[in-house]
PAFISE-92980 format. One record per atom (N, C-alpha, C, O): residue number from 0; residue in one letter; atom name; x, y, z. Coordinates in pm, whole numbers. Layout:
{NUM; "A"; "CA"; {X; Y; Z}}
...
end
This chain:
{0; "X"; "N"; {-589; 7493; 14510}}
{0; "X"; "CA"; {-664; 7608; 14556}}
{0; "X"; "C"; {-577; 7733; 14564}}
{0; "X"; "O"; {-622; 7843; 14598}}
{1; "X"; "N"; {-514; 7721; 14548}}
{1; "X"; "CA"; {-348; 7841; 14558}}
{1; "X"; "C"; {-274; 7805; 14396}}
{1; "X"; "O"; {-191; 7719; 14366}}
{2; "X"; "N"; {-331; 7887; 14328}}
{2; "X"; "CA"; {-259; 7882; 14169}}
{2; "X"; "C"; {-142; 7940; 14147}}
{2; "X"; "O"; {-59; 7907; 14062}}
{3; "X"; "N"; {-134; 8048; 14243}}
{3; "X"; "CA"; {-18; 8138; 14211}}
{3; "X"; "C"; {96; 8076; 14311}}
{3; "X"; "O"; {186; 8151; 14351}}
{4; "X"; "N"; {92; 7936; 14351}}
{4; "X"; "CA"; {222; 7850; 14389}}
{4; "X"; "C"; {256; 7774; 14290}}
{4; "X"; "O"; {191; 7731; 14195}}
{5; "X"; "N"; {367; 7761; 14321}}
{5; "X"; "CA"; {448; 7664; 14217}}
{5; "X"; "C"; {387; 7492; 14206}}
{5; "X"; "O"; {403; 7433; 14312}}
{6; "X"; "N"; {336; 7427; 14119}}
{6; "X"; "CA"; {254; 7304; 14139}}
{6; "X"; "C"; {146; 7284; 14129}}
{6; "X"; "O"; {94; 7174; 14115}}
{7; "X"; "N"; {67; 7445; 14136}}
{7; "X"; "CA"; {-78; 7419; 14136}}
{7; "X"; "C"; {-152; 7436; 14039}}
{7; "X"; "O"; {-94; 7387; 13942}}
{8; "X"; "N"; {-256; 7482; 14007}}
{8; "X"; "CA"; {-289; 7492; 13900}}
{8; "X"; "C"; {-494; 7562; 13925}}
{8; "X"; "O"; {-548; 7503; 14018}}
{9; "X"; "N"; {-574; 7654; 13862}}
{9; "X"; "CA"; {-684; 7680; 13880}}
{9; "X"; "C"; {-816; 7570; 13862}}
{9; "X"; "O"; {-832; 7475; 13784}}
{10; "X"; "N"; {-889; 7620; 13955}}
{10; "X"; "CA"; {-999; 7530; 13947}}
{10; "X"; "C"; {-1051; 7521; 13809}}
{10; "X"; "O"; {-1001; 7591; 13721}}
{11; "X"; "N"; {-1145; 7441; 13784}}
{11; "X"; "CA"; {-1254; 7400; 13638}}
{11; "X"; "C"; {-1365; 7504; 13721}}
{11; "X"; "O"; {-1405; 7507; 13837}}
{12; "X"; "N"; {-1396; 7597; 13581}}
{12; "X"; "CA"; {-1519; 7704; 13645}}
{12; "X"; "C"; {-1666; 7648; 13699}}
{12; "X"; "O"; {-1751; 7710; 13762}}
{13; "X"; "N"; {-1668; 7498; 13650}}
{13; "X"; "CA"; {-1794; 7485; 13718}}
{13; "X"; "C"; {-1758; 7456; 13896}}
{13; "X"; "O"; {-1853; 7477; 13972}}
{14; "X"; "N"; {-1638; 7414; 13952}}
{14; "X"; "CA"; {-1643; 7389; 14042}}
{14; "X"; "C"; {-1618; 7525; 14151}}
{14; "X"; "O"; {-1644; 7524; 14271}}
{15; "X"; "N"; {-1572; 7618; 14088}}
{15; "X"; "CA"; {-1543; 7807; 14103}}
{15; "X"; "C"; {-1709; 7842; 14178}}
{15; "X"; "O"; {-1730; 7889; 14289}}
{16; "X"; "N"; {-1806; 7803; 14079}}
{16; "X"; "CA"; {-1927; 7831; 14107}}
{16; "X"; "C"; {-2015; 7722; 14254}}
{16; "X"; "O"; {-2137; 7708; 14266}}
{17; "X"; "N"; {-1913; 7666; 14339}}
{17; "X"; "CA"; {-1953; 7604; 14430}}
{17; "X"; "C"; {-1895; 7643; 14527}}
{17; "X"; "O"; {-1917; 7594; 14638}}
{18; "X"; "N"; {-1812; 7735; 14509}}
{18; "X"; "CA"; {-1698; 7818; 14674}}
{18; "X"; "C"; {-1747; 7964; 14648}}
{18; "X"; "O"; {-1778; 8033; 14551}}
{19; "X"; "N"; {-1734; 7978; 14810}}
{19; "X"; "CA"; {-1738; 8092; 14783}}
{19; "X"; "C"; {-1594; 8219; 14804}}
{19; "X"; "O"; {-1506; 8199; 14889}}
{20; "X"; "N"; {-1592; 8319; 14731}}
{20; "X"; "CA"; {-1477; 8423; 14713}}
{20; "X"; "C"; {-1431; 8427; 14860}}
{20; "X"; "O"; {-1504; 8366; 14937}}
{21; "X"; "N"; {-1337; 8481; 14906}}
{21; "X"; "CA"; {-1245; 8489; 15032}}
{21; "X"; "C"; {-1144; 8586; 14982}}
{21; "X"; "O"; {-1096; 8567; 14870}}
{22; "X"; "N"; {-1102; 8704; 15066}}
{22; "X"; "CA"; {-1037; 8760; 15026}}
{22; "X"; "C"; {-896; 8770; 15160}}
{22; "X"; "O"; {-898; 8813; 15275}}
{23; "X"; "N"; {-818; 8727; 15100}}
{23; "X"; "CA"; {-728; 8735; 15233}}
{23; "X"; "C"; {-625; 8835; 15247}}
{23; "X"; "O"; {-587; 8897; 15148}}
{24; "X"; "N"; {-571; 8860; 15378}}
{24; "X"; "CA"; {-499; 8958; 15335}}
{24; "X"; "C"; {-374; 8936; 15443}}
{24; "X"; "O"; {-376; 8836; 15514}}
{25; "X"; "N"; {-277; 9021; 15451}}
{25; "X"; "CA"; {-92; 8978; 15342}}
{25; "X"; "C"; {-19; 8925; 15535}}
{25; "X"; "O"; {-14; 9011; 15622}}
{26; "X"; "N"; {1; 8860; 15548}}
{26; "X"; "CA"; {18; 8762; 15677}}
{26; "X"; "C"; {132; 8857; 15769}}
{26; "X"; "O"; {194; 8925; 15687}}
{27; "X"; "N"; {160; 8874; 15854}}
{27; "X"; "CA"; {234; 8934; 15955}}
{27; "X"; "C"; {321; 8872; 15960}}
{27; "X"; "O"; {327; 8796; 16057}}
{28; "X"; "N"; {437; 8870; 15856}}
{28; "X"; "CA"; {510; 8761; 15920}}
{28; "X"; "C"; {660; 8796; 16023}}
{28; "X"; "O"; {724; 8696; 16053}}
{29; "X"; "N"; {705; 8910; 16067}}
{29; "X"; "CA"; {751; 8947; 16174}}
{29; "X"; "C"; {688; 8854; 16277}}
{29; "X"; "O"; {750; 8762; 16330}}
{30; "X"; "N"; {556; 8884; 16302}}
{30; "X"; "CA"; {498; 8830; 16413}}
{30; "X"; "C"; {483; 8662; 16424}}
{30; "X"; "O"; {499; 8587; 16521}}
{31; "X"; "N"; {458; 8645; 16330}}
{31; "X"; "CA"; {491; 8480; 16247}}
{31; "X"; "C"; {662; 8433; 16362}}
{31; "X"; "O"; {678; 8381; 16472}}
{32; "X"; "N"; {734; 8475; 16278}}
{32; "X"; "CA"; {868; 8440; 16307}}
{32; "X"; "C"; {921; 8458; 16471}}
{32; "X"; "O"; {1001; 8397; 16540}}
{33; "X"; "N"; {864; 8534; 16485}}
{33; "X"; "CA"; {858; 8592; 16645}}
{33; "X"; "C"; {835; 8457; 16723}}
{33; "X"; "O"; {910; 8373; 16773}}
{34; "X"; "N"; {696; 8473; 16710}}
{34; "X"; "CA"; {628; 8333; 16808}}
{34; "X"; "C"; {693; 8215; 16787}}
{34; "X"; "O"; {748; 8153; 16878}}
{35; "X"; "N"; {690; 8171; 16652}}
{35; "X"; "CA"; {792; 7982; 16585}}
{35; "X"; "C"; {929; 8083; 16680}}
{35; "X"; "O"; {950; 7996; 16764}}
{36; "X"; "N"; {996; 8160; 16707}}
{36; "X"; "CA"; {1103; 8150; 16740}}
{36; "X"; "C"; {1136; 8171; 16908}}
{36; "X"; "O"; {1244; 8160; 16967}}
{37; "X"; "N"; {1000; 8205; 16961}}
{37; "X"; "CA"; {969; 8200; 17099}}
{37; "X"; "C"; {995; 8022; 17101}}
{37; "X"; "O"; {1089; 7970; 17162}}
{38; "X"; "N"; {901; 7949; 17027}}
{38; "X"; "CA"; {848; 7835; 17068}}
{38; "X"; "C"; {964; 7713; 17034}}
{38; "X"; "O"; {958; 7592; 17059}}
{39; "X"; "N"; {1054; 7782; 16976}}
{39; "X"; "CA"; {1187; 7732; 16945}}
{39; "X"; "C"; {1277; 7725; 17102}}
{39; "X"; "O"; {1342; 7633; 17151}}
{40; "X"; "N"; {1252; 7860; 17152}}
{40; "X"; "CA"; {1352; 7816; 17263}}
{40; "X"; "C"; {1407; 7970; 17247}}
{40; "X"; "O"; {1441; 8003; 17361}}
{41; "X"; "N"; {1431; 8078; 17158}}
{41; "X"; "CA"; {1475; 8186; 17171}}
{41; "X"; "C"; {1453; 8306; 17280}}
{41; "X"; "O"; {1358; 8377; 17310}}
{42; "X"; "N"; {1560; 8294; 17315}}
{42; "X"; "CA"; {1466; 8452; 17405}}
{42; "X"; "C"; {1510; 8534; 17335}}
{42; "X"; "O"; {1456; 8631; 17387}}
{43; "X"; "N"; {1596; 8594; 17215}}
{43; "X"; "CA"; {1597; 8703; 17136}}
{43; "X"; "C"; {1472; 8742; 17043}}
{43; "X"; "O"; {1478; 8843; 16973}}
{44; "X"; "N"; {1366; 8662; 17045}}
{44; "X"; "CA"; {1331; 8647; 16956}}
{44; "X"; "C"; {1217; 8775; 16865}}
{44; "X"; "O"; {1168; 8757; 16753}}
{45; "X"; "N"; {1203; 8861; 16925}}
{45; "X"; "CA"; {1184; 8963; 16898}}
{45; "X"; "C"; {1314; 9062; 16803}}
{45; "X"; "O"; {1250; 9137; 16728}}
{46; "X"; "N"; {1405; 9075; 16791}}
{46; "X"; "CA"; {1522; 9078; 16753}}
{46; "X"; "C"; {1522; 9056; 16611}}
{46; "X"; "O"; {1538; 9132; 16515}}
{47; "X"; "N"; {1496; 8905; 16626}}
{47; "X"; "CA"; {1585; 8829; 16569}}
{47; "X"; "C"; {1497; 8804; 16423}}
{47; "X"; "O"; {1540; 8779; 16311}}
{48; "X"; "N"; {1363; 8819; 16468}}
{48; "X"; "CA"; {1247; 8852; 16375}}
{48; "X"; "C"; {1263; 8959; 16280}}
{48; "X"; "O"; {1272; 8952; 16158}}
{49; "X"; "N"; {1266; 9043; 16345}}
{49; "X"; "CA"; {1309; 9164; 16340}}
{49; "X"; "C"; {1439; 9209; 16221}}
{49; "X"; "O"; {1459; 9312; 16157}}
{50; "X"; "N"; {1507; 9083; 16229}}
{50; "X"; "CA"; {1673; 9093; 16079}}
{50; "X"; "C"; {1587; 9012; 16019}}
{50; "X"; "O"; {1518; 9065; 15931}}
{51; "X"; "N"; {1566; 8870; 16046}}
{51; "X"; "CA"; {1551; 8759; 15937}}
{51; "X"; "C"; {1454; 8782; 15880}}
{51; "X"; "O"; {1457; 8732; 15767}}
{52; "X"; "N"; {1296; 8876; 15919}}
{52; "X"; "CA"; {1206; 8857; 15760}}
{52; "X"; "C"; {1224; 8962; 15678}}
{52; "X"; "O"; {1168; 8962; 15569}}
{53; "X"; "N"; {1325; 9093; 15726}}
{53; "X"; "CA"; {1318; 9183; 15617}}
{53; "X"; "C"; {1453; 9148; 15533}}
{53; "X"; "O"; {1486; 9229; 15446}}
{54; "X"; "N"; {1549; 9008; 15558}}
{54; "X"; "CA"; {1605; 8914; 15499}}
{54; "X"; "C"; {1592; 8845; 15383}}
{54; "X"; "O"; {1663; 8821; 15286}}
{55; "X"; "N"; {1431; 8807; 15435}}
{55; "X"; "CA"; {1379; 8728; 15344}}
{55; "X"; "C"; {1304; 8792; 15182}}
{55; "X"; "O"; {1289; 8738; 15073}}
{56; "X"; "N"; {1275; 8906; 15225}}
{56; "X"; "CA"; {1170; 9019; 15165}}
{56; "X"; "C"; {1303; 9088; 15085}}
{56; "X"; "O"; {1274; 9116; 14969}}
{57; "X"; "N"; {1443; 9122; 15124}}
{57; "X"; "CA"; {1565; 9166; 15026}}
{57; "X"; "C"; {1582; 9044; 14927}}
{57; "X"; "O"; {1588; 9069; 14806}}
{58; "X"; "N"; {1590; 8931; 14967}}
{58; "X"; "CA"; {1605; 8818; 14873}}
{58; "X"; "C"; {1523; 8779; 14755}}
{58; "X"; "O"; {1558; 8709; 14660}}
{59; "X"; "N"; {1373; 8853; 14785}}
{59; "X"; "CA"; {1269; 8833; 14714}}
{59; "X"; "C"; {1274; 8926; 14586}}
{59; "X"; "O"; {1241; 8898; 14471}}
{60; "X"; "N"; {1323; 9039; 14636}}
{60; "X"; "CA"; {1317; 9125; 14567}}
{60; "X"; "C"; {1453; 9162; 14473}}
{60; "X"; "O"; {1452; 9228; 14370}}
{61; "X"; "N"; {1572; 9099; 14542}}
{61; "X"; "CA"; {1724; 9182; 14459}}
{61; "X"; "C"; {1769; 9052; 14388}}
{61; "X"; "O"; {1858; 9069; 14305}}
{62; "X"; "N"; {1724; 8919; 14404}}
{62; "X"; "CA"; {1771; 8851; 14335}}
{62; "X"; "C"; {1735; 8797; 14232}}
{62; "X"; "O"; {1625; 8844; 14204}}
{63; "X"; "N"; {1776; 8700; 14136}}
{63; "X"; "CA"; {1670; 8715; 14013}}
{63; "X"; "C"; {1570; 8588; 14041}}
{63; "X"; "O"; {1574; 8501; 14128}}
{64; "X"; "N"; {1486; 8611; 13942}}
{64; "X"; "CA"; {1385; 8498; 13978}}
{64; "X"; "C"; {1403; 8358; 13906}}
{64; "X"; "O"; {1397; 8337; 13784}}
{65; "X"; "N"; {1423; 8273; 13999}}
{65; "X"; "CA"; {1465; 8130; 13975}}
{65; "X"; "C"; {1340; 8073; 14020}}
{65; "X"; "O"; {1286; 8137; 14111}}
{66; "X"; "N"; {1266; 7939; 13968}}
{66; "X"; "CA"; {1165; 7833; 13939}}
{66; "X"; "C"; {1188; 7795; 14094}}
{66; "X"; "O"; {1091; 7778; 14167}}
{67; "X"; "N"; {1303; 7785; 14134}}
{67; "X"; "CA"; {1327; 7678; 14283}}
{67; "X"; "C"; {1338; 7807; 14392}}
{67; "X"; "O"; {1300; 7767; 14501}}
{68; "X"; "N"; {1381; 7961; 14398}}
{68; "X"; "CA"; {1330; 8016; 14456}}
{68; "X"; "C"; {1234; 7977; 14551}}
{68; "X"; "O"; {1130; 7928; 14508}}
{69; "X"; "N"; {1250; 7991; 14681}}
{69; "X"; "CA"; {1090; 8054; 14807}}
{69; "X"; "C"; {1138; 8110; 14860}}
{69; "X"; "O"; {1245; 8061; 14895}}
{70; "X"; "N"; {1111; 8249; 14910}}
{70; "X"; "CA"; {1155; 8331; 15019}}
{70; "X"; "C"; {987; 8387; 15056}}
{70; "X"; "O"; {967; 8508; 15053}}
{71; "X"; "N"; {880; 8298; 15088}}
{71; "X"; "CA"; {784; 8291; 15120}}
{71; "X"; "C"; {765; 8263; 15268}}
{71; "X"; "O"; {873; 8249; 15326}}
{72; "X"; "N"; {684; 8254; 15326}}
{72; "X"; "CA"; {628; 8166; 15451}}
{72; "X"; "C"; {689; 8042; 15495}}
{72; "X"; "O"; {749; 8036; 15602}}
{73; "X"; "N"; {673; 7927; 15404}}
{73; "X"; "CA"; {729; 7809; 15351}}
{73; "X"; "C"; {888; 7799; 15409}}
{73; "X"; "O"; {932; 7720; 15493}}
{74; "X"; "N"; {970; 7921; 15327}}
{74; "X"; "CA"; {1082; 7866; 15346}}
{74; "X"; "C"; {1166; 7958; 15488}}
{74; "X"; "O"; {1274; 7947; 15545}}
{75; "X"; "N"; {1026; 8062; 15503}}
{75; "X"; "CA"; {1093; 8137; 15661}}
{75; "X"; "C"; {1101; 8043; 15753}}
{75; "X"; "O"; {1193; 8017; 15830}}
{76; "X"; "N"; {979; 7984; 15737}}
{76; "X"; "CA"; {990; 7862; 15836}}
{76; "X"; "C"; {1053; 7760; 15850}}
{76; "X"; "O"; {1099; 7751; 15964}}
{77; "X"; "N"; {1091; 7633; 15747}}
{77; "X"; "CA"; {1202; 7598; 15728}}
{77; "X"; "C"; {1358; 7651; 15789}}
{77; "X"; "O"; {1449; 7573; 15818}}
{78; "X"; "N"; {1365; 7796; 15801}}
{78; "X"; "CA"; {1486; 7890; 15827}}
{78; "X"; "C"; {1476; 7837; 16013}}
{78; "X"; "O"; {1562; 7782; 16082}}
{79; "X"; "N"; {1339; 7880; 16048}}
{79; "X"; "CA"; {1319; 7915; 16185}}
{79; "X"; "C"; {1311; 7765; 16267}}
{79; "X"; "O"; {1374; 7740; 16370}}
{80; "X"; "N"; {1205; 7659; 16185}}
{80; "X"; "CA"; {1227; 7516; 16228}}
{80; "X"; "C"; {1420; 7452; 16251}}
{80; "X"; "O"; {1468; 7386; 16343}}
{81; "X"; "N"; {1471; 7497; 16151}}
{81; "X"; "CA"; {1618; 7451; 16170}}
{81; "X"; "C"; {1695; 7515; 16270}}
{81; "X"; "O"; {1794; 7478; 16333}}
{82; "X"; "N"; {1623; 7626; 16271}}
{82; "X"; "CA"; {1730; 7723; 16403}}
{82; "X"; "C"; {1727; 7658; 16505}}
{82; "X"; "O"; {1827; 7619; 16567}}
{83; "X"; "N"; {1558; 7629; 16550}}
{83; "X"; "CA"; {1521; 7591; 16677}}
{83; "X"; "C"; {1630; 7402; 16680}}
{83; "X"; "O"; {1641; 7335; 16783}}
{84; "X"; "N"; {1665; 7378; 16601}}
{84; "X"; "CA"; {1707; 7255; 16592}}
{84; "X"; "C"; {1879; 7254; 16627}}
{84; "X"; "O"; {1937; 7170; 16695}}
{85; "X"; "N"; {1920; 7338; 16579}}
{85; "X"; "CA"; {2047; 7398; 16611}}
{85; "X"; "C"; {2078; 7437; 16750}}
{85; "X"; "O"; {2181; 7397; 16805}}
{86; "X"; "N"; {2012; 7497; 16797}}
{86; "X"; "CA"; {2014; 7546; 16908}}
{86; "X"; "C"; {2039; 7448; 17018}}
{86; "X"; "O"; {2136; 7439; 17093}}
{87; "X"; "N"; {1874; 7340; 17007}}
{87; "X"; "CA"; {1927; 7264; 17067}}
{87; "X"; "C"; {2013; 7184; 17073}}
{87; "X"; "O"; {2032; 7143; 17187}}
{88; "X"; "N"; {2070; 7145; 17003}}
{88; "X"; "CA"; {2232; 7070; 16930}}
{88; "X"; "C"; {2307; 7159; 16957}}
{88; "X"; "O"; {2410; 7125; 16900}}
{89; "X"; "N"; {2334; 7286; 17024}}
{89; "X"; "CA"; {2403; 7355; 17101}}
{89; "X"; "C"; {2439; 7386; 17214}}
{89; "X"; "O"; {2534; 7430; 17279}}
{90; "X"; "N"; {2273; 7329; 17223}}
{90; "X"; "CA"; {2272; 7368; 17416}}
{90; "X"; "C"; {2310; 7230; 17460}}
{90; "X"; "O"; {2368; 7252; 17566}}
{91; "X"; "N"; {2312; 7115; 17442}}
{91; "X"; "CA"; {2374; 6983; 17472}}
{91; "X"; "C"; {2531; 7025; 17454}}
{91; "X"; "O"; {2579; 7014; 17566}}
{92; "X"; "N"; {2633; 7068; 17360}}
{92; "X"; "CA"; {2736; 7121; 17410}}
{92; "X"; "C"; {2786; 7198; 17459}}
{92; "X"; "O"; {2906; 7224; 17451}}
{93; "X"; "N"; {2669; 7276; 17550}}
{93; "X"; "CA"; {2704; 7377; 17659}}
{93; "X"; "C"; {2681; 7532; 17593}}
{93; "X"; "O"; {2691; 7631; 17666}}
{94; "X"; "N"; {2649; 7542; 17455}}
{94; "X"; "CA"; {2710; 7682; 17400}}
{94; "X"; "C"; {2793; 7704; 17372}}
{94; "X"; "O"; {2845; 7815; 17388}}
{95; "X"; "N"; {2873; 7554; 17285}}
{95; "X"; "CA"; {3049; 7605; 17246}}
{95; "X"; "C"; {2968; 7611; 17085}}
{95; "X"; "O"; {2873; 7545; 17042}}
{96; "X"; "N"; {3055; 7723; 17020}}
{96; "X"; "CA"; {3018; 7793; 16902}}
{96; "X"; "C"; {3092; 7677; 16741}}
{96; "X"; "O"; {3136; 7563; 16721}}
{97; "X"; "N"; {3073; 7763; 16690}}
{97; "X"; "CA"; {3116; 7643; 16597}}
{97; "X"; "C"; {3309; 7633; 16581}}
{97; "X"; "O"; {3360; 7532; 16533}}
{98; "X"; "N"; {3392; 7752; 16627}}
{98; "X"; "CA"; {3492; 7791; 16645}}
{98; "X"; "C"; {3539; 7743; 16809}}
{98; "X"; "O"; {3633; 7799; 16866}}
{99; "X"; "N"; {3464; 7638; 16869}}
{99; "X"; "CA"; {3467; 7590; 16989}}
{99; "X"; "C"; {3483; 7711; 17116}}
{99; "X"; "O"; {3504; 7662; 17227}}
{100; "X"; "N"; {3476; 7863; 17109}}
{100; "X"; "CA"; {3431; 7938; 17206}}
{100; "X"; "C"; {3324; 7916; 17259}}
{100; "X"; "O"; {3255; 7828; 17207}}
{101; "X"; "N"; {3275; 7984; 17373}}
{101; "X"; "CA"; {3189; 8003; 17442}}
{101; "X"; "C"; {3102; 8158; 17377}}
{101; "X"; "O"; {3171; 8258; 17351}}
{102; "X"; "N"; {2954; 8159; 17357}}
{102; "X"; "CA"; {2912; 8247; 17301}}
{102; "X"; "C"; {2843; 8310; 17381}}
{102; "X"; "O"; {2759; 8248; 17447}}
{103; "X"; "N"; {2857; 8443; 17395}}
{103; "X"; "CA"; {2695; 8510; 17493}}
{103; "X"; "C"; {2588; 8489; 17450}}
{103; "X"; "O"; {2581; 8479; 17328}}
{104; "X"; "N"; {2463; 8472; 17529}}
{104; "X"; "CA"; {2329; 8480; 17475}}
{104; "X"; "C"; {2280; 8544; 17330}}
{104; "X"; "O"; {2242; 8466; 17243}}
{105; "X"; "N"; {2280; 8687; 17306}}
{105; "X"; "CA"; {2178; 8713; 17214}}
{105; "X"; "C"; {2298; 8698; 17093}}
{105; "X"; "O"; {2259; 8705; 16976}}
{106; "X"; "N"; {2445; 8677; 17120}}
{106; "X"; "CA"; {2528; 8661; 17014}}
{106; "X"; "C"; {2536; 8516; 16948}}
{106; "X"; "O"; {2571; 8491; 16832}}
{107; "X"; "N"; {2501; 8441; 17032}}
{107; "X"; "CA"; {2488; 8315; 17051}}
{107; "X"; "C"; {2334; 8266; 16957}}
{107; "X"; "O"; {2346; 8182; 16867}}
{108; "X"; "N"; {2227; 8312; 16981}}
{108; "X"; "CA"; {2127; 8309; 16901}}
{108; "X"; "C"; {2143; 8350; 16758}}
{108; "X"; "O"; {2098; 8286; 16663}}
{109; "X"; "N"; {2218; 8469; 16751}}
{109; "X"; "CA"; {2198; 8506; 16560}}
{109; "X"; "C"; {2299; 8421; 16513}}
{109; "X"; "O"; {2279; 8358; 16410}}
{110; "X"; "N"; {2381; 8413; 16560}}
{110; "X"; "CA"; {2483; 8279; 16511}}
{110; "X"; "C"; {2419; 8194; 16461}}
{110; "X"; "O"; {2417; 8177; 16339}}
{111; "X"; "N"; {2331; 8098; 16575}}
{111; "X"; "CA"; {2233; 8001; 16512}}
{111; "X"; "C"; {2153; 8011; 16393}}
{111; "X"; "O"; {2135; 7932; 16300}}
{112; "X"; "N"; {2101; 8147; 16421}}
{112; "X"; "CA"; {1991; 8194; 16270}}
{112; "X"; "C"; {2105; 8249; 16157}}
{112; "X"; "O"; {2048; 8325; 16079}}
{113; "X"; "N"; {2198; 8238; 16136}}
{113; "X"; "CA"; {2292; 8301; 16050}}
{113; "X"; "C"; {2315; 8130; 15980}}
{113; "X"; "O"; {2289; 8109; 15862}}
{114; "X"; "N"; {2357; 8035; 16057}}
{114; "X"; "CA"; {2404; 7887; 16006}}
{114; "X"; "C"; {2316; 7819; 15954}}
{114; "X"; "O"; {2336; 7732; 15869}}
{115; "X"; "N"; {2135; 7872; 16032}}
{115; "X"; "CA"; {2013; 7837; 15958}}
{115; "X"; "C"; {1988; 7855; 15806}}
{115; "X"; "O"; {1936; 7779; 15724}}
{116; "X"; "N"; {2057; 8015; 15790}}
{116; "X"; "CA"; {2023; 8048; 15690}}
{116; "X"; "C"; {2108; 7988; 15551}}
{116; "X"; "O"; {2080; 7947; 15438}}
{117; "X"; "N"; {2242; 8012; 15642}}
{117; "X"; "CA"; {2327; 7907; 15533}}
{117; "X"; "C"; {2313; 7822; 15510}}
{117; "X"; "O"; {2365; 7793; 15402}}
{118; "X"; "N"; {2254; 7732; 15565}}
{118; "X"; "CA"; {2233; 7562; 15566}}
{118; "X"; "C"; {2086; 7564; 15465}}
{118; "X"; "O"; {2065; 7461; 15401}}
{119; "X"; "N"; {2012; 7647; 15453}}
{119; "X"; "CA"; {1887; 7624; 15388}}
{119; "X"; "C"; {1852; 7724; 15284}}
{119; "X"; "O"; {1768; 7703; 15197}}
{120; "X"; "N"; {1925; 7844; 15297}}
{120; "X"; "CA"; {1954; 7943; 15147}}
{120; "X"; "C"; {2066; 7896; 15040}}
{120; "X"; "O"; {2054; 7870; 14921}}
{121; "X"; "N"; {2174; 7896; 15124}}
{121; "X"; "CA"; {2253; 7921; 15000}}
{121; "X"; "C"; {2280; 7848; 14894}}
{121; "X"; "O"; {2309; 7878; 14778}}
{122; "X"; "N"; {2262; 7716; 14966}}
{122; "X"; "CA"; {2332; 7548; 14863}}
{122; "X"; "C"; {2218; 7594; 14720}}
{122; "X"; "O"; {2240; 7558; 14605}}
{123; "X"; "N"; {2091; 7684; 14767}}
{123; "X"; "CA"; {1987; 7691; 14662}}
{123; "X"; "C"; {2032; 7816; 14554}}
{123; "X"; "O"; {1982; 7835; 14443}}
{124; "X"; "N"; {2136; 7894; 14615}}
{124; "X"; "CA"; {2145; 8002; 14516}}
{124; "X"; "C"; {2215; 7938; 14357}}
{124; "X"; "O"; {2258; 7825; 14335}}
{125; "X"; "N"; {2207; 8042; 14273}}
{125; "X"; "CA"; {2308; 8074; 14157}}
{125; "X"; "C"; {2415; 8113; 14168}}
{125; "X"; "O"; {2420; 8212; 14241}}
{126; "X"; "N"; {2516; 8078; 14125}}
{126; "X"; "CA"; {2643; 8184; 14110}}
{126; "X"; "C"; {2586; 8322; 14113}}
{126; "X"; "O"; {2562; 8381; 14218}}
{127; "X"; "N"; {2568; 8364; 14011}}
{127; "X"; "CA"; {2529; 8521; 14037}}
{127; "X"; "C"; {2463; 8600; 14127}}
{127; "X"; "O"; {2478; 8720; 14153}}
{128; "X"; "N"; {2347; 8475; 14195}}
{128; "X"; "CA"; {2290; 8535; 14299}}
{128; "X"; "C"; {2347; 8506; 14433}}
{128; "X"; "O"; {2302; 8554; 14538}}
{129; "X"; "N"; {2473; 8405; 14423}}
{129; "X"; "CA"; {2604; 8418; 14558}}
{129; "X"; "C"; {2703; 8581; 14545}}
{129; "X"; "O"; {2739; 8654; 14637}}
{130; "X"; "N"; {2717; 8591; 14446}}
{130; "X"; "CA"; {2758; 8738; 14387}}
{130; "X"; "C"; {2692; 8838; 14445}}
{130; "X"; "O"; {2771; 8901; 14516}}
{131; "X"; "N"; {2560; 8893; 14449}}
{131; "X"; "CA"; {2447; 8967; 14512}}
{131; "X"; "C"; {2468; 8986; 14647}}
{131; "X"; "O"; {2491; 9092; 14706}}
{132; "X"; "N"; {2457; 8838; 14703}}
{132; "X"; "CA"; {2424; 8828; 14864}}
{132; "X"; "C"; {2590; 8851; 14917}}
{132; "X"; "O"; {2596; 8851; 15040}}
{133; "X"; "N"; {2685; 8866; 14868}}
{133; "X"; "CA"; {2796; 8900; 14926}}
{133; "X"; "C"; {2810; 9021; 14936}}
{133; "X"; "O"; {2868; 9065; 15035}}
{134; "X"; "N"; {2751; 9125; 14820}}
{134; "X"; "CA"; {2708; 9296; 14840}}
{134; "X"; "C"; {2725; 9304; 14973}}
{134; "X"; "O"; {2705; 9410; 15032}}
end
């Protein structure tokens, strides 16, 4: 039902003629990331929304287009599900950082979403597009 994802493919027109049209329109995803990152456990999370989807939206746009690419919905979330996972695997060692300091709060959070991102962007890039993201 979604052609323009990777996997899918358009309906047979006789079955076109049994739905009806829907027109949707383009998802909030600041506000998206916000809430999954409230419900994560963040209290930055206004913030933090705030770097990571216009993150996601530079990646979409400056890097080249690869088949395995998502910097969609899909893989914000993925970003934001792992944070919230991190975190807590942080807060069981008190808030020692990965350099075994002690981190302040909202420094302490983008850290998390920074290791998210590495852990679930980069292993996917190209050489050339590791080249880009170091700009």
């Amino acid at each position: 039902m979604n052609p323009g994802y990777a996997g899918r493919s358009n309906l047979p027109d006789n079955l076109k003629k049994l739905f009806r049209s829907v027109a949707m329109s383009k998802p909030d995803k600041e506000l998206i990331a916000e809430v999954m990152l409230y419900s994560q456990g963040f209290n930055q999370a206004k913030q933090l929304s705030k770097q990571t989807v216009p993150f996601f939206d530079r990646c979409a746009s400056r890097l080249s287009k690869q088949a395995h690419y998502d910097f969609g919905l899909r893989a914000l979330k993925s970003v934001l599900v792992s944070s919230g996972g991190l975190k807590r695997a942080r807060l069981v060692n008190d808030g020692v950082g990965l350099d075994g300091e002690k981190i302040s709060g909202s420094d302490w959070e983008a850290q998390i979403i920074v290791q998210s991102l590495r852990e679930t962007i980069a292993p996917k890039l190209i050489r050339s597009d590791v080249e880009i993201m170091r700009e």
